[in-house]
C-alpha positions in Angstrom: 111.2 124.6 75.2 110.7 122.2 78.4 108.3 122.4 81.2 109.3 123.4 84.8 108.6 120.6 86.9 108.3 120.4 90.9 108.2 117.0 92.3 106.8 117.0 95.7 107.9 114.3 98.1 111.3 114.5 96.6 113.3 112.6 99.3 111.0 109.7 99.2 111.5 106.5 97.5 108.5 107.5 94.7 109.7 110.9 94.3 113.0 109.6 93.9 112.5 107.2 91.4 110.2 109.9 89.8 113.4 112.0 88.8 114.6 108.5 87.4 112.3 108.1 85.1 111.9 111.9 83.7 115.1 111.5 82.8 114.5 107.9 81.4 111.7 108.8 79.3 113.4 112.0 78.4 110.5 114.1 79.5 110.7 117.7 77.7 112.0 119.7 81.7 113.7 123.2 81.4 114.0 123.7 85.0 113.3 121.2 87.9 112.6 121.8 91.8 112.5 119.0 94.3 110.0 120.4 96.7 110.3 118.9 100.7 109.1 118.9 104.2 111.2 122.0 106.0 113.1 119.5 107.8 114.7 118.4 103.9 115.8 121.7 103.1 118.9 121.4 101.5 118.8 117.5 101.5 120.3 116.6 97.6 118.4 114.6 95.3 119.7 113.4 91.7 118.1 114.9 88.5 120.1 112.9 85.0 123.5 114.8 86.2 122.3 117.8 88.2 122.3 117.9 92.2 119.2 119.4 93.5 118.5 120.9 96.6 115.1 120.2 97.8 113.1 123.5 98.6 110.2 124.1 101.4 107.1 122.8 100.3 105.6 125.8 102.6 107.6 128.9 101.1 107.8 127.4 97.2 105.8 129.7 94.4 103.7 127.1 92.3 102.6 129.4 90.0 106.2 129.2 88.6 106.3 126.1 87.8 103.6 124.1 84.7 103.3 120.5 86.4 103.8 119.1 89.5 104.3 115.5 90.6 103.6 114.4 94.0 104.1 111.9 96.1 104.0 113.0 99.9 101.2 111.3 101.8 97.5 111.9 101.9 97.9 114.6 104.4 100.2 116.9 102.4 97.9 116.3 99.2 94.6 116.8 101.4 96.5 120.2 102.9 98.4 121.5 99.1 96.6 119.7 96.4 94.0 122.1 95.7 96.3 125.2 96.3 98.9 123.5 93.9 96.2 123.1 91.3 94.4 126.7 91.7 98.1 128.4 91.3 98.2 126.9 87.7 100.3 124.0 87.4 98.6 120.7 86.5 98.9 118.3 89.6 99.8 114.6 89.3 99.0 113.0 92.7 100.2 109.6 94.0 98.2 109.2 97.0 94.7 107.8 97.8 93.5 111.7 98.8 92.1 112.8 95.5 91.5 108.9 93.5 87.8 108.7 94.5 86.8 112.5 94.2 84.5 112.7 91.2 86.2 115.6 90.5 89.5 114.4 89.5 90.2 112.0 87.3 91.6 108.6 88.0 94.1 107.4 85.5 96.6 104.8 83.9 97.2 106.1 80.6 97.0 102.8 78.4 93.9 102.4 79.8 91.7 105.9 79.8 93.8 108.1 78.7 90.3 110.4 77.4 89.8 110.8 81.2 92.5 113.7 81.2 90.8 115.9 79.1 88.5 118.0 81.9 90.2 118.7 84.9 88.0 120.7 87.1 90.5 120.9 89.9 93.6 121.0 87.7 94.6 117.7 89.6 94.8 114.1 88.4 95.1 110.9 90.7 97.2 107.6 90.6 95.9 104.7 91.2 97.1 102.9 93.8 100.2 100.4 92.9 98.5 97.3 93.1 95.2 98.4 91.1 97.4 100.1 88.1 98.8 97.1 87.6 95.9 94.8 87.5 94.2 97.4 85.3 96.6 96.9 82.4 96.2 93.8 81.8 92.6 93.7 82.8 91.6 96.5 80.1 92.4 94.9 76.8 90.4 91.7 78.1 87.5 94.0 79.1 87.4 95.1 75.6 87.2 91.6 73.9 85.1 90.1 76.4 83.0 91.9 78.6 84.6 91.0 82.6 82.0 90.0 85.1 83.6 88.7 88.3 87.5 89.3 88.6 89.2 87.8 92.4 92.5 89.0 93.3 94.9 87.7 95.5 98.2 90.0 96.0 101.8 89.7 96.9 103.1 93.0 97.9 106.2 94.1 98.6 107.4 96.1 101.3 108.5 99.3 99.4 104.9 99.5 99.2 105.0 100.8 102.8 108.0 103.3 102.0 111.8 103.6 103.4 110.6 102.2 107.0 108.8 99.1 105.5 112.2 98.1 103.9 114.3 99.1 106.6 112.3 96.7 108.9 112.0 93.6 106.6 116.1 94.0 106.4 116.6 94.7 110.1 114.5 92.0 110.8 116.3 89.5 108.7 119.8 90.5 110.1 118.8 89.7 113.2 116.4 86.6 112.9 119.9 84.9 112.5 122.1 86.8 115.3 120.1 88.1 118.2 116.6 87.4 117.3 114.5 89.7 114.9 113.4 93.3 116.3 110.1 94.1 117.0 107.5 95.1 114.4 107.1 98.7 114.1 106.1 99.5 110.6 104.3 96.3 110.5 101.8 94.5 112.7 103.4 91.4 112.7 107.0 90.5 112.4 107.7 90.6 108.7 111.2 88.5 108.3 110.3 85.3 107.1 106.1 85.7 107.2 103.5 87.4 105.4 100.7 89.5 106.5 97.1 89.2 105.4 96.6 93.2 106.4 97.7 96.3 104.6 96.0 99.1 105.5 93.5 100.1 107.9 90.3 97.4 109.0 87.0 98.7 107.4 83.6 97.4 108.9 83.1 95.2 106.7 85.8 92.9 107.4 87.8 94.2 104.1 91.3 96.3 104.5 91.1 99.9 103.0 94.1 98.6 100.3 91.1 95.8 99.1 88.5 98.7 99.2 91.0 100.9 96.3 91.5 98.4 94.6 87.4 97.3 94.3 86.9 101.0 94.2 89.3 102.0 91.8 88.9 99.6 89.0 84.9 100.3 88.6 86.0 104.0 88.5 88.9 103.5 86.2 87.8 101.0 83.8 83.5 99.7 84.2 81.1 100.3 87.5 79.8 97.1 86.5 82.8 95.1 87.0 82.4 92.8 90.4 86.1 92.6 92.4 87.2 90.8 95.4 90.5 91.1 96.8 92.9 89.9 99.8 95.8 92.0 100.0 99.2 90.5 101.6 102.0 92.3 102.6 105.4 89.9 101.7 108.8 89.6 102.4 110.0 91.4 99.0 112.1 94.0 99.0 110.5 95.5 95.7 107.8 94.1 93.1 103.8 93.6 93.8 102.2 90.0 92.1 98.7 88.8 91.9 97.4 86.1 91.9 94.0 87.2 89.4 90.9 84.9 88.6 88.3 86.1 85.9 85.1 85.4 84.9 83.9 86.6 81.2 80.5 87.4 80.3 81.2 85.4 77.0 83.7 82.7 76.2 87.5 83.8 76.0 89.8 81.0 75.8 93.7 80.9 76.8 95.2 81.2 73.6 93.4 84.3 72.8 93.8 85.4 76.2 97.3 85.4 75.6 97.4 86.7 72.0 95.3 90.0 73.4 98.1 90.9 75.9 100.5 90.2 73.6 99.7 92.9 71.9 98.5 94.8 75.0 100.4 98.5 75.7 102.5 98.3 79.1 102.7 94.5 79.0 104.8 91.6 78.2 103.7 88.0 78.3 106.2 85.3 79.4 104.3 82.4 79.9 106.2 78.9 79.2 105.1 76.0 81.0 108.1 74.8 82.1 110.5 75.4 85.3 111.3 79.6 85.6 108.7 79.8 82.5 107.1 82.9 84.5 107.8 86.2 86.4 108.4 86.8 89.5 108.7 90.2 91.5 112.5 89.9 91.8 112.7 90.2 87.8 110.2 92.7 87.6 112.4 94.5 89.8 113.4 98.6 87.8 111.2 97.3 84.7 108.7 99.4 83.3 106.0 96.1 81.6 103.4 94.4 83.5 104.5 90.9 83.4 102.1 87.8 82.9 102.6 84.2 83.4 100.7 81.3 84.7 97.6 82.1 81.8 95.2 79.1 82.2 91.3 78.1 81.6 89.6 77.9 85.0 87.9 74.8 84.7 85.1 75.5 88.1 83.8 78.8 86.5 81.8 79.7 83.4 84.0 81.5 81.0 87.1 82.1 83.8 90.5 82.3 83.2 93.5 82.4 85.9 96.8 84.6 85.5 99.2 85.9 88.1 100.6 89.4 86.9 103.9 90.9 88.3 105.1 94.1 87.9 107.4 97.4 90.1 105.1 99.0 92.5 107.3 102.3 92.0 107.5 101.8 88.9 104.5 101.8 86.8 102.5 101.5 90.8 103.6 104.7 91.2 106.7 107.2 89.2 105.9 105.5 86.0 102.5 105.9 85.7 102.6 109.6 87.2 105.3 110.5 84.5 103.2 108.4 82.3 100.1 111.1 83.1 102.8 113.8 82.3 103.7 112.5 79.3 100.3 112.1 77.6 99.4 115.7 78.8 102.4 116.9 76.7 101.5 114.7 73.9 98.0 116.2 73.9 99.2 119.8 74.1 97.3 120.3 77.5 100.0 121.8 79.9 100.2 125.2 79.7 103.7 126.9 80.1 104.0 129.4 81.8 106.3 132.6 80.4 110.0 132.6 81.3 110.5 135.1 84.3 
């Protein structure tokens, strides 16, 4: 028998693409709700070949229901995400609300997937998109070579912003060639043909919030002792995140075995030639599940570094996959409780 599932945010372009990959990965559903705002009532989303109807958010019975995936904003996991959990269901959570409570696990399942095992609050967090990625492939490394320093440079697209950041990059394009490109609304600087070192809000240190997660998120996730810079840009993609990743090892790791390791890596797939279009780039990345590498080289200026550039779908494994990911491995390690047909 299958699980009833809720996904919460179900008109969004995560919660969308979180129905696509249920039905990819063929996880085990018996019934499904597509939970909304009131002002999506009725608004159809696509489950495999069922039409759903999305359902209030603020009338729906959770206790109905044995998991529940969402993706809605900080403010509606903030306001529901400890209700959801206390009603039963096990709560998969895609924003930033829950990721540094100590409380709630922090997850990407190739990497800890032991962390699910005590949920206090019945919830579990995502990471945010451009950390799971650069977790992946950071893990495996971690494990054959203790990592001391990692600095991270990223490329992120504008889905990463939802519907309105893709709506503007294309309005903006139209017109940069007909009437001129419209004002920035989504973005603080015109995002047609630019990029912009700012994603997130200013902290006082000088960092953006989206550089704090991702410092934040990978000592939590996979070693407190791990020491991470980053410089998050916002680009002119319509989907994909890259980074641009420098490490320093505690001991000697050398390219070749660099490369070997993520070879063999779960969640990702090393195509690394050194020759023109020997690498990936967010465009091919684009409805892939893998973490792509390319560009694996020593770092001649550091002790023991090594430079990469990783590619991968933000809603994809930055988001849907590794929520249904999280679903999956619950299943697999008999930890969602069913609830009794009505």
């Amino acid at each position: 028998m299958g699980y009833r599932v809720a996904v919460v945010g179900a008109t969004g372009n995560v919660g969308r693409e979180m129905f696509n990959i249920l039905e990819e990965l063929k996880f085990p559903v018996d019934k499904m709700h597509a939970i909304a705002s009131r002002k999506s009532i009725g608004v159809e989303v696509s489950f495999g070949n069922q039409t759903l109807h999305c359902e209030d958010l603020e009338q729906f019975d959770f206790s109905k229901v044995d998991i529940v995936l969402m993706s809605a904003g900080g403010a509606i996991s903030k306001a529901w995400g400890e209700k959801i959990g206390a009603a039963g269901p096990i709560v998969i959570d895609n924003s930033s609300h829950f990721r540094m409570d100590p409380d709630v696990p922090l997850v990407v399942p190739e990497v800890n997937p032991n962390a699910v095992d005590k949920l206090p609050k019945n919830i579990i967090a995502n990471p945010n998109c451009s950390t799971a990625q650069l977790v992946v492939v950071l893990a495996p490394l971690h494990a054959e070579a203790k990592i001391k320093r990692v600095v991270v440079s990223t490329y992120q697209s504008v889905s990463g912003a939802g519907k309105e950041g893709m709506d503007e990059l294309w309005e903006q394009t139209k017109g940069v060639f007909v009437l001129g490109a419209p004002a920035p609304k989504k973005f603080t600087k015109q995002i047609a043909f630019n990029v912009i070192p700012h994603i997130d809000v200013f902290m006082e240190d000088g960092f953006t919030k989206e550089e704090w997660k991702m410092m934040m998120e990978t000592k939590k996730i996979l070693d407190p002792s791990i020491k991470l810079t980053a410089t998050c840009v916002r680009v002119p993609v319509m989907v994909g995140h890259a980074e641009s990743v420098n490490i320093e090892f505690e001991t000697p790791l050398d390219e070749d075995d660099v490369r070997e390791i993520l070879r063999d890596a779960d969640g990702v797939e090393v195509i690394d030639k050194r020759e023109d279009g020997g690498y990936m780039t967010p465009k091919e990345s684009a409805g892939e599940f893998p973490v792509y590498v390319s560009r694996i080289r020593t770092d001649p200026t550091v002790e023991n570094g090594i430079a990469l550039w990783c590619v991968a779908d933000n809603l994809r494994k930055g988001a849907a996959l590794n929520a249904v990911q999280i679903a999956q491995l619950l299943h697999e390690k008999g930890l969602i409780k069913q609830k009794l047909p009505a």
